[in-house]
C-alpha positions in Angstrom: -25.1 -13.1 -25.8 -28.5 -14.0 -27.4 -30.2 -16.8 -25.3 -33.0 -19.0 -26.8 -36.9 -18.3 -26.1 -38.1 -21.0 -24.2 -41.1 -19.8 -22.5 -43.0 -19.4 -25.7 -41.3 -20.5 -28.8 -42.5 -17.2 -29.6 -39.6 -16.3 -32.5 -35.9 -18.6 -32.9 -32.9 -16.3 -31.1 -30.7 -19.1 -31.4 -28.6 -21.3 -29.4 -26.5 -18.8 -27.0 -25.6 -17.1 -30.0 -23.4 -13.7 -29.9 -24.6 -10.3 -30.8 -23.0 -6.4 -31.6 -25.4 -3.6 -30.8 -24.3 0.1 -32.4 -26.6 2.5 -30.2 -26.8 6.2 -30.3 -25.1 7.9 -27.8 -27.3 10.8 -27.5 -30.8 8.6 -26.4 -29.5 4.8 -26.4 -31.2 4.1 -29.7 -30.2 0.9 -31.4 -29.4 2.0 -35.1 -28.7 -1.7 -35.6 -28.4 -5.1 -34.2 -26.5 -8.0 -35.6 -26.4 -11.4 -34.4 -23.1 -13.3 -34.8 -21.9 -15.3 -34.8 -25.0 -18.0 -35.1 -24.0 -21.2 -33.2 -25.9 -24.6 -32.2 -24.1 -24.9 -28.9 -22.4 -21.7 -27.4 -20.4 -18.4 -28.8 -20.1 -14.7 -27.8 -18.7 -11.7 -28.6 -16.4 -10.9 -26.1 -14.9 -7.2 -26.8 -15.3 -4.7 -29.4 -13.2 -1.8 -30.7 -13.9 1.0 -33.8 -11.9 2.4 -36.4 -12.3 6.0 -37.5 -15.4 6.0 -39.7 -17.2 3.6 -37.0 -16.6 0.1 -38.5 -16.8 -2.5 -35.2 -13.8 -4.7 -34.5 -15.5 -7.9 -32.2 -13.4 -10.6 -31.1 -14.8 -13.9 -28.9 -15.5 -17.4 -29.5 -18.1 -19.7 -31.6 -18.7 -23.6 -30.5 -20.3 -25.9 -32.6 -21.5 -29.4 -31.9 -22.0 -32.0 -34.7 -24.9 -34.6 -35.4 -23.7 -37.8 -33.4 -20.9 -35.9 -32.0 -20.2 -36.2 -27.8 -18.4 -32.7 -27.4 -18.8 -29.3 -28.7 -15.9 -27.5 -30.8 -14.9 -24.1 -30.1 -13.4 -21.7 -32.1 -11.6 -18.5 -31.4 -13.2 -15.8 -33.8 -12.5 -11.8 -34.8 -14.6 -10.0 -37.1 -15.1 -6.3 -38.9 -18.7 -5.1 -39.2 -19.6 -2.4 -41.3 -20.5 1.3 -39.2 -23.8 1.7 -41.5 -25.4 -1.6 -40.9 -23.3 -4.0 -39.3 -23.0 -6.7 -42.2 -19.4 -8.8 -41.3 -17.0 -6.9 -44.0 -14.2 -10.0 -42.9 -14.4 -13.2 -40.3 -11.3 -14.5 -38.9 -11.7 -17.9 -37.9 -8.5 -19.1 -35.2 -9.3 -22.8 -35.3 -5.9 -23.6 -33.1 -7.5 -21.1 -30.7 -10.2 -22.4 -28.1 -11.5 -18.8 -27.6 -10.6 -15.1 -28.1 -11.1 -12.4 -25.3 -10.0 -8.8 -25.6 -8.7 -6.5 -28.7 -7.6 -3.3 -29.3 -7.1 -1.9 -32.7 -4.4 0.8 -33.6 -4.8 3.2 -36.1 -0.9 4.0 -36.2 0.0 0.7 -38.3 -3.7 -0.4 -38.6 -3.6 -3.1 -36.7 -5.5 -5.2 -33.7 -3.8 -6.9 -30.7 -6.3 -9.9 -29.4 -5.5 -12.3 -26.8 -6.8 -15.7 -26.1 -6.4 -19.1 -25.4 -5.9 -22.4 -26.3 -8.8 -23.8 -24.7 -12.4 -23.6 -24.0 -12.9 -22.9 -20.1 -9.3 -23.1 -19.3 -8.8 -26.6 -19.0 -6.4 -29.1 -20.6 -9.6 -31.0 -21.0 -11.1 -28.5 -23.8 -7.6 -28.0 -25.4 -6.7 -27.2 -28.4 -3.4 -28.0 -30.7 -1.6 -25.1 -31.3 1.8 -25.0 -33.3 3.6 -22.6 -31.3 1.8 -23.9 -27.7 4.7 -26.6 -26.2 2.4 -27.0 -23.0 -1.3 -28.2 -22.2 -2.6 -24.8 -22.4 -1.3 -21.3 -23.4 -2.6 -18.0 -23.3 -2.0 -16.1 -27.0 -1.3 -12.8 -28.0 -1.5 -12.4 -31.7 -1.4 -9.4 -34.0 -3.6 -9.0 -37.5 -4.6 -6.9 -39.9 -7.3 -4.3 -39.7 -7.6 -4.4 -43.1 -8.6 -8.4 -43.9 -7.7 -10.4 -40.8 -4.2 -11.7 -41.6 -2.5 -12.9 -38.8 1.2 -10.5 -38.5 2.3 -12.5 -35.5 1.6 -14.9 -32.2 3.0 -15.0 -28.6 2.5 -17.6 -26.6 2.3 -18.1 -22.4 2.2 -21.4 -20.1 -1.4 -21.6 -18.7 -4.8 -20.7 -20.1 -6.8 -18.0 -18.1 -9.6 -20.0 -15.9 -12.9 -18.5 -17.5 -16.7 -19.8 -17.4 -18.3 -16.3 -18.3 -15.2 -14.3 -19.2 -15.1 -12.7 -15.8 -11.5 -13.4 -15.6 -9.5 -12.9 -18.2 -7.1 -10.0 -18.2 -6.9 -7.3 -20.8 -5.1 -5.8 -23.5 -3.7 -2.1 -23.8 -1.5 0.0 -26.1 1.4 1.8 -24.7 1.2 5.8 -25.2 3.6 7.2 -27.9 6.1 8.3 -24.7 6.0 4.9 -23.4 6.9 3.2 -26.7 6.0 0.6 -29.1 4.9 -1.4 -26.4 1.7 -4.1 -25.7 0.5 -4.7 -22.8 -1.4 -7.9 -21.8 -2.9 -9.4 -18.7 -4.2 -12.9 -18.3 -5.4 -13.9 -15.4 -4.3 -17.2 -13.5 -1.3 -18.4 -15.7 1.3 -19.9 -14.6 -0.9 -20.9 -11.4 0.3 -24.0 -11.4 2.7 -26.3 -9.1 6.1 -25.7 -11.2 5.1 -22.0 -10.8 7.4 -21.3 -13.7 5.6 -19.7 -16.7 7.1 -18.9 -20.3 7.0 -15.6 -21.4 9.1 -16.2 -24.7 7.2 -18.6 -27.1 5.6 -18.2 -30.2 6.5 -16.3 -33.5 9.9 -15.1 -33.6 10.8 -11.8 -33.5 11.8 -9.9 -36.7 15.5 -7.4 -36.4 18.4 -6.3 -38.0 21.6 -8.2 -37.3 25.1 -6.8 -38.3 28.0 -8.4 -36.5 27.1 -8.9 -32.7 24.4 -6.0 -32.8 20.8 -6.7 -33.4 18.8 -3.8 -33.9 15.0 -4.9 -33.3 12.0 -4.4 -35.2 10.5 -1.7 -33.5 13.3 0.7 -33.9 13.1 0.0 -37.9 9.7 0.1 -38.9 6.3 0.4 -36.2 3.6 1.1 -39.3 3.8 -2.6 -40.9 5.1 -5.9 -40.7 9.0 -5.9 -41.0 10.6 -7.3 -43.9 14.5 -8.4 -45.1 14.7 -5.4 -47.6 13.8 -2.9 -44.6 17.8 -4.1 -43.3 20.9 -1.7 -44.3 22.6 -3.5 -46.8 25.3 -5.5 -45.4 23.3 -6.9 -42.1 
């Protein structure tokens, strides 16, 4: 995160704006530099991941604040940079989300896994209105498109991950071929609350195959795109 030059005015770095180095791993080299995404109040990118031939995958947050306005907006944000010079190839703007933390992109069915949350800091105080978020807050899991951004799918959780610097904020890992077709996500602090109940079923609905009283899910049909009907033996 890029913080402004106020000792000498010496050259504008922005307003706590976000940045992606690509360095050399044989001396630390920078080959390039990019800051994004530009901001007049706050933003960062908050994980990165790469593809085979080097493109960057960053996902994090961008705030904004308005002339006249009292409060900042924040956005969640994920974004591919190109491997040769790090110009944005696609932006994915997540305007229900307040931030997003951690990705991890899959080269099986091309796509990344990102979490976040509905608001900025944790707080019902910076929330956000989410569609499939029946609560204050939720934490988010969401699935896209390597290729353009397209959102596949969102899962949502009771309770937003307490975070000022994004010291807190769990993780996000892919299951090993063995293990299955699996996602694994940590987010630290929900369902911390007094009810101590949290929801661990909300969001996007899951895709399957249902003939008679047997459903036959998603992942056991297709694990290299986003389901559709036709992918159902005729009949179910």
């Amino acid at each position: 995160q890029f913080h402004p030059n106020i000792k000498d005015n010496a050259g504008h770095t922005g307003v706590d704006d976000g940045f992606v180095i690509k360095a050399r791993a044989s001396d630390g080299k920078a080959d390039w530099i990019v800051r994004y995404p530009e901001s007049n109040k706050d933003t960062q990118v908050v994980a990165v991941d790469i593809d085979a031939d080097g493109n960057v995958f960053g996902s994090g947050y961008k705030c904004s604040q308005a002339d006249g306005a009292e409060e900042k907006v924040c956005d969640g944000i994920v974004a591919k940079m190109d491997s040769f010079d790090g110009s944005i190839i696609w932006e994915k703007i997540l305007p229900e989300l307040g931030a997003a933390f951690y990705l991890k992109y899959d080269s099986e069915d091309e796509s990344l896994y990102v979490s976040g949350t509905t608001s900025y800091g944790g707080a019902a105080k910076g929330k956000k209105e989410h569609s499939l978020c029946a609560h204050d807050t939720c934490a988010i899991t969401l699935r896209m498109a390597a290729k353009d951004g397209s959102v596949h799918w969102e899962r949502s959780a009771k309770g937003s991950p307490r975070w000022g610097i994004v010291d807190a904020t769990g993780g996000v890992e892919l299951a090993t071929a063995g293990d299955g077709p699996y996602v694994y996500v940590a987010f630290d602090d929900v369902g911390d609350d007094k009810g101590g109940i949290t929801s661990l079923d909300a969001g996007t609905h899951y895709a399957g195959c249902k003939n008679g009283d047997t459903i036959t899910p998603e992942y056991d049909i297709e694990t290299s795109r986003v389901m559709i009907e036709t992918d159902c033996p005729e009949g179910s």
